[in-house]
C-alpha positions as CSV (number, residue, x, y, z in Angstrom):
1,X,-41.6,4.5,-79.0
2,X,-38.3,4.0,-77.0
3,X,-38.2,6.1,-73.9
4,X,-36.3,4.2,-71.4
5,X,-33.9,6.1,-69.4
6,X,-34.7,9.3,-70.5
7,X,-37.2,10.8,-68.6
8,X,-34.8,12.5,-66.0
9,X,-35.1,16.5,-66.3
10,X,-32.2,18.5,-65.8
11,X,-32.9,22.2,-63.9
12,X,-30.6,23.6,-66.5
13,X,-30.6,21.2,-69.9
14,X,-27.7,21.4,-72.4
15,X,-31.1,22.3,-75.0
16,X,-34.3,23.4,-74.7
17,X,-36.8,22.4,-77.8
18,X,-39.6,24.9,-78.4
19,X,-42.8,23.4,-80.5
20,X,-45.6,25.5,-81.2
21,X,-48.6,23.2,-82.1
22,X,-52.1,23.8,-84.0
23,X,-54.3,21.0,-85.1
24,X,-51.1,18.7,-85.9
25,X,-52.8,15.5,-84.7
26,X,-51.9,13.4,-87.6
27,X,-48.0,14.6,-87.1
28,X,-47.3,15.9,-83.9
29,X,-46.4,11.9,-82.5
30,X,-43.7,11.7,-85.0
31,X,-42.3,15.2,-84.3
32,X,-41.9,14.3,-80.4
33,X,-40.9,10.8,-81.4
34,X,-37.7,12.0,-83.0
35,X,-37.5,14.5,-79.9
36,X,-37.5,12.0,-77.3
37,X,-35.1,9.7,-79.0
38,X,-32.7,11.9,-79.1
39,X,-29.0,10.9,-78.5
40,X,-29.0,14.1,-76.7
41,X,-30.8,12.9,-73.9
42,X,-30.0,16.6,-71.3
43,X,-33.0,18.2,-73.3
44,X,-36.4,20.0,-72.6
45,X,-38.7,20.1,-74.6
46,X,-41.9,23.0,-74.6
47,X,-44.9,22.4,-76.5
48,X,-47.0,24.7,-76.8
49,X,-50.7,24.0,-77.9
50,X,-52.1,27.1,-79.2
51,X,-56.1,26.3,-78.7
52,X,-56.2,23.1,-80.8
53,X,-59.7,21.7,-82.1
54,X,-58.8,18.5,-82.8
55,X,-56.9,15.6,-80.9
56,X,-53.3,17.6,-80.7
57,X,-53.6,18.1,-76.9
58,X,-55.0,14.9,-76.3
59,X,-51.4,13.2,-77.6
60,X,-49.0,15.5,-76.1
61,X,-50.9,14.7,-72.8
62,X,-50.7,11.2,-73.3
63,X,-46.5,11.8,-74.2
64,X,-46.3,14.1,-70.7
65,X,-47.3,10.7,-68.9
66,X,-44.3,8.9,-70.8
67,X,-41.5,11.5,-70.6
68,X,-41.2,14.2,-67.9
69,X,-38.5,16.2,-70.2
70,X,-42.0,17.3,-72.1
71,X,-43.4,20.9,-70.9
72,X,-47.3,21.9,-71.9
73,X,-48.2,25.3,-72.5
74,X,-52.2,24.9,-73.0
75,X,-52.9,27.7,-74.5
76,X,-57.0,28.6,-74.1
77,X,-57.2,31.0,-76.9
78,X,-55.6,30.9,-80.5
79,X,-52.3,33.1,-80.4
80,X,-50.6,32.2,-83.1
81,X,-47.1,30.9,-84.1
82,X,-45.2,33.9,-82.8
83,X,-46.8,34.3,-80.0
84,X,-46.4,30.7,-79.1
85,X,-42.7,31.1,-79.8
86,X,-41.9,34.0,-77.4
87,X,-43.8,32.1,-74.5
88,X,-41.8,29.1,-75.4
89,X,-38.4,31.3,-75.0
90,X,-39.5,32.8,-71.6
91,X,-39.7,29.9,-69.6
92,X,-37.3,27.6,-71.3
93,X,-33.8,27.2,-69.0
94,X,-32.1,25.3,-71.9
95,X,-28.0,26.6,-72.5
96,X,-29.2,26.7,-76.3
97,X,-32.3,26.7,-78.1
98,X,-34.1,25.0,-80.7
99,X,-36.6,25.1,-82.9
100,X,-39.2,22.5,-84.0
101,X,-42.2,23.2,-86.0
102,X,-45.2,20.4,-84.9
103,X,-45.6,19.2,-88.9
104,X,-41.5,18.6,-89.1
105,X,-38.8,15.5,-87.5
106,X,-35.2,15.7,-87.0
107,X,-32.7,13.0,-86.8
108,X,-31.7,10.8,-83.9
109,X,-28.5,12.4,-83.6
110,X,-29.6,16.1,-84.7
111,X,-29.5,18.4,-81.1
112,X,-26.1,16.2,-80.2
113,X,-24.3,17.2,-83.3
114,X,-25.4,21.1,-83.0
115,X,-24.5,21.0,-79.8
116,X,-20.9,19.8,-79.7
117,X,-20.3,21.8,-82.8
118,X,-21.5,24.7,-81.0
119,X,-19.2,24.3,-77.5
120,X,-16.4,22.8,-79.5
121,X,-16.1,26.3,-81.5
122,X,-17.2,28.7,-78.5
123,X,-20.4,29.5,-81.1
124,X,-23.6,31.7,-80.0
125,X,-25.0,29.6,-83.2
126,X,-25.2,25.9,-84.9
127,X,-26.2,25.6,-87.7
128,X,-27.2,22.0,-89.8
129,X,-28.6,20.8,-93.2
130,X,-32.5,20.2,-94.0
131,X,-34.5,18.4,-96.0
132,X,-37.8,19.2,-97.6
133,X,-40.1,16.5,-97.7
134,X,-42.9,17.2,-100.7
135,X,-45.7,14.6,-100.4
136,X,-44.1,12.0,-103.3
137,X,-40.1,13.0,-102.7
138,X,-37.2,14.0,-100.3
139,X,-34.6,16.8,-101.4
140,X,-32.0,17.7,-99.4
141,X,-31.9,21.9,-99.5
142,X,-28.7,22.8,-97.6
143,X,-25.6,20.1,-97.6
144,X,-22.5,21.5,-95.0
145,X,-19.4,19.3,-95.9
146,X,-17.3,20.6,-92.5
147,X,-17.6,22.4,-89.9
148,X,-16.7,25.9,-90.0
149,X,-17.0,28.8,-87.6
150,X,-17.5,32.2,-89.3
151,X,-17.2,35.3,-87.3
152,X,-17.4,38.3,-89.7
153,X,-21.5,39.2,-89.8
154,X,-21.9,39.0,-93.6
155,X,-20.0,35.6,-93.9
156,X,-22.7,34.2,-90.7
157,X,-25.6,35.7,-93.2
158,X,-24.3,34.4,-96.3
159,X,-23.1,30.8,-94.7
160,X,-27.1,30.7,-93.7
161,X,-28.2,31.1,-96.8
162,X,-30.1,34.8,-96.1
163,X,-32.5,35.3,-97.7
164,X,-32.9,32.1,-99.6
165,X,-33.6,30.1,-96.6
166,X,-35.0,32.0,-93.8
167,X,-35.7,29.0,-91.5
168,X,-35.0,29.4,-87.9
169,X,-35.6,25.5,-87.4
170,X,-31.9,23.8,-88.5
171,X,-30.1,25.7,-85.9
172,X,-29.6,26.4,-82.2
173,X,-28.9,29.5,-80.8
174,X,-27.0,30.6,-77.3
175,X,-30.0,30.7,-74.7
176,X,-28.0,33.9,-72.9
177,X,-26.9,35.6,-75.7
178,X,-30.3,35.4,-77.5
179,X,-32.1,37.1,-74.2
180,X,-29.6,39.8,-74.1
181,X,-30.1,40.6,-77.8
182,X,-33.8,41.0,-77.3
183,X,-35.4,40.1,-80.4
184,X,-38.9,38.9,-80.1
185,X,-41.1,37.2,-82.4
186,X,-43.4,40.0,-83.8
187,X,-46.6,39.2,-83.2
188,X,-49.7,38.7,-85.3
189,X,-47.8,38.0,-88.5
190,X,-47.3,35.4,-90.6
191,X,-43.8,35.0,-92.3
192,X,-42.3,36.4,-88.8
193,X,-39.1,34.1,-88.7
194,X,-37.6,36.3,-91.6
195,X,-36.7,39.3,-89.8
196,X,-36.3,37.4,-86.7
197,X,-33.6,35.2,-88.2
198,X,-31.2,37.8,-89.9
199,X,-31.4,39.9,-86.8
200,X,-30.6,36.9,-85.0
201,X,-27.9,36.0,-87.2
202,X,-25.9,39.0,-87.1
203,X,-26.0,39.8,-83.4
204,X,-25.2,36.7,-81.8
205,X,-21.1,35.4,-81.8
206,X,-20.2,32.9,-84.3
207,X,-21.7,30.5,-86.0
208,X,-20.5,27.1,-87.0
209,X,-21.4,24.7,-90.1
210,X,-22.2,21.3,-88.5
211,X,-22.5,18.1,-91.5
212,X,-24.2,15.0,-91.4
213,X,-27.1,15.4,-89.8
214,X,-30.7,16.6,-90.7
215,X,-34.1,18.3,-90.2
216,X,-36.5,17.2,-92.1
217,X,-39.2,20.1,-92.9
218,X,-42.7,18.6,-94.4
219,X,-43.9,21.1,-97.3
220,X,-47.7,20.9,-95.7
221,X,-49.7,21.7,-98.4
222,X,-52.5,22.8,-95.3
223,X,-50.0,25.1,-93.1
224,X,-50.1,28.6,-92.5
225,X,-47.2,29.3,-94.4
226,X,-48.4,27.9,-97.8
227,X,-51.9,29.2,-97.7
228,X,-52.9,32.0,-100.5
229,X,-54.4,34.8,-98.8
230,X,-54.4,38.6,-99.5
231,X,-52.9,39.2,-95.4
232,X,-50.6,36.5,-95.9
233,X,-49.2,37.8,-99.6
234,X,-48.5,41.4,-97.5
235,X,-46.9,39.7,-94.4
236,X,-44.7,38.1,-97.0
237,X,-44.2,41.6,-98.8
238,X,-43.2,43.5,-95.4
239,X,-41.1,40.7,-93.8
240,X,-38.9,40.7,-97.0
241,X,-38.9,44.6,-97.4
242,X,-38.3,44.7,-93.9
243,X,-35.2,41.9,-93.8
244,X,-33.9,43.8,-97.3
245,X,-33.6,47.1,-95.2
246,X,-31.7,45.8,-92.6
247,X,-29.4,44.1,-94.8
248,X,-28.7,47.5,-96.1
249,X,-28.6,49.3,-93.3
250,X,-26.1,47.3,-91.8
251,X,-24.3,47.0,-95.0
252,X,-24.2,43.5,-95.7
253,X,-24.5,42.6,-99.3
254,X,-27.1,40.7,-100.9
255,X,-25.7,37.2,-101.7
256,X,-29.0,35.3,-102.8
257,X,-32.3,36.6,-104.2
258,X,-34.6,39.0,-102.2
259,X,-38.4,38.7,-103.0
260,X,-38.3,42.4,-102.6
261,X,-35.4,43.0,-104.9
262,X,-35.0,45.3,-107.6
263,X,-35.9,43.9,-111.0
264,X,-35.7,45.4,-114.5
265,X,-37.6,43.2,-117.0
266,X,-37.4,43.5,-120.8
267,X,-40.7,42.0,-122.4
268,X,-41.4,40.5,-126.1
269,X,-45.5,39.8,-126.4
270,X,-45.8,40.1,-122.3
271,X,-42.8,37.1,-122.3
272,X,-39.6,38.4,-120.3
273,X,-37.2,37.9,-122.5
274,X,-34.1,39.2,-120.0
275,X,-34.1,40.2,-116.2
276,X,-31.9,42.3,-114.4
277,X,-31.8,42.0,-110.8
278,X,-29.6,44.1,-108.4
279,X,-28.1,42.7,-105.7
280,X,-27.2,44.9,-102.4
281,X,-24.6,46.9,-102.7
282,X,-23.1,46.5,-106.5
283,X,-23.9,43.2,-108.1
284,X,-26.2,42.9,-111.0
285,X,-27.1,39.5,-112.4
286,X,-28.8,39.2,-116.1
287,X,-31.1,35.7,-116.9
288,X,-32.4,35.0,-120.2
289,X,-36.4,34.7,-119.5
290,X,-36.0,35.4,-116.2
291,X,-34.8,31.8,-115.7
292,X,-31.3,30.8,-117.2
293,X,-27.9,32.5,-115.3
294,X,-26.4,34.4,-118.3
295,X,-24.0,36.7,-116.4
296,X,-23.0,38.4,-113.8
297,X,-21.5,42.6,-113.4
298,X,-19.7,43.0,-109.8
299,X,-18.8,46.7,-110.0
300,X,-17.1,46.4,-106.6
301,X,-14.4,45.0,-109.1
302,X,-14.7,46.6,-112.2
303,X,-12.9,49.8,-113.2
């Protein structure tokens, strides 16, 4: 653990890092590892420990001795994710914001290249590659070549991969802007980064592709988000019919698959033999067994 010279707070950091935290003791070291040793060293970073029963609280303590960039919200009662999230954002005094879940790293150089990116092109948003880390492999998810600033709402939903990646975690986001846009975590739900993030999205100014650098998400076969559970299957429903809605309210098309989607299925002995699956506002895209790309029908350009 290197922490030499970097325990200095700033009143006002370039970032502040918000980690909610729930019985993470075999992962939450390495997750404020890679924080600390960041080459980004004007940083805060807020942890909060939502009512841990296990030795979570006991480490981050143990990390406030070592670095005094480290906040602790000790949270006495189990809020949940979202919850922890919004108390995070109130008190952090961070020019951006970031993102960390307590299972998940980043790289050394990860909050400097979002950063720079995001002053160099005056963006309200950063935005960097992942990589999912399944318990025998790594596989890199997104790959930006450049940066890129997009302005124009649809290309900022579309260059963040909405809805196929709803992760609010490989970004940072303008600390201002974001309180004067006023979107909160909804509480109490699981799944409540979808409609966060594409709200998010297309109300704050710019975002900008940053390359070589990663966040590396761990596919935790024990987290919230991958447990099977009748609430969590109609979280998962709502947050997807919700984020499809206001896609088409605001009239941006559908670029990637929606959970919540429009499908026609054609069935041979209960196989699907072809899907048809309509994409937001005019696109419909045929696959043999509901698998294979056959084609695609773009009536915004067909006579």
């Amino acid at each position: 653990m290197n922490i030499d010279n970097k325990t200095d707070k700033s009143e006002n950091p370039k970032v502040s890092i918000i980690i909610p935290a729930y019985n993470v003791e075999k992962y939450i070291g390495e997750c404020l590892d890679s924080l600390i040793n960041q080459t980004l060293e004007d940083i805060e970073i807020i942890v909060i420990n939502d009512n841990s029963s296990d030795r979570t609280l006991s480490i981050i303590s143990d990390y406030l001795t070592k670095d005094s960039r480290i906040k602790l919200i000790d949270n006495k009662f189990n809020k949940g994710v979202s919850a922890a999230r919004n108390e995070g954002l109130a008190i952090a005094n961070g020019e951006y914001i970031g993102f960390v879940d307590s299972d998940d790293w980043v790289a050394t150089d990860f909050y400097e290249r979002l950063y720079y990116a995001a002053k160099r092109f005056d963006s309200e948003i950063a935005v960097t590659n992942f990589v999912r880390c399944d318990k025998f492999r790594k596989s890199k998810r997104l790959n930006y070549k450049k940066e890129e600033l997009f302005i124009n709402p649809s290309d900022k939903i579309r260059e963040s991969f909405i809805p196929k990646f709803n992760y609010i975690w490989n970004k940072i986001y303008k600390r201002d802007a974001l309180i004067n846009l006023g979107v909160k975590f909804p509480e109490g739900k699981i799944f409540e980064d979808v409609i966060w993030l594409v709200q998010v999205v297309y109300g704050l100014r710019g975002l900008v592709t940053v390359p070589d650098t990663y966040y590396f998400y761990r596919r935790n076969s024990g987290s919230i988000v991958t447990r099977r559970s009748s609430s969590a299957t109609s979280d998962n429903i709502a947050a997807y019919k919700e984020l499809y809605n206001f896609m088409k309210n605001h009239d941006i098309p559908l670029f990637y698959p929606c959970k919540t989607g429009k499908k026609e299925k054609i069935k041979l002995f209960g196989i699907t033999v072809l899907q048809k699956e309509y994409y937001y506002p005019n696109k419909e895209i045929y696959k043999l067994l509901g698998l294979i790309k056959l084609f695609t029908i773009d009536k915004n350009y067909t006579n």
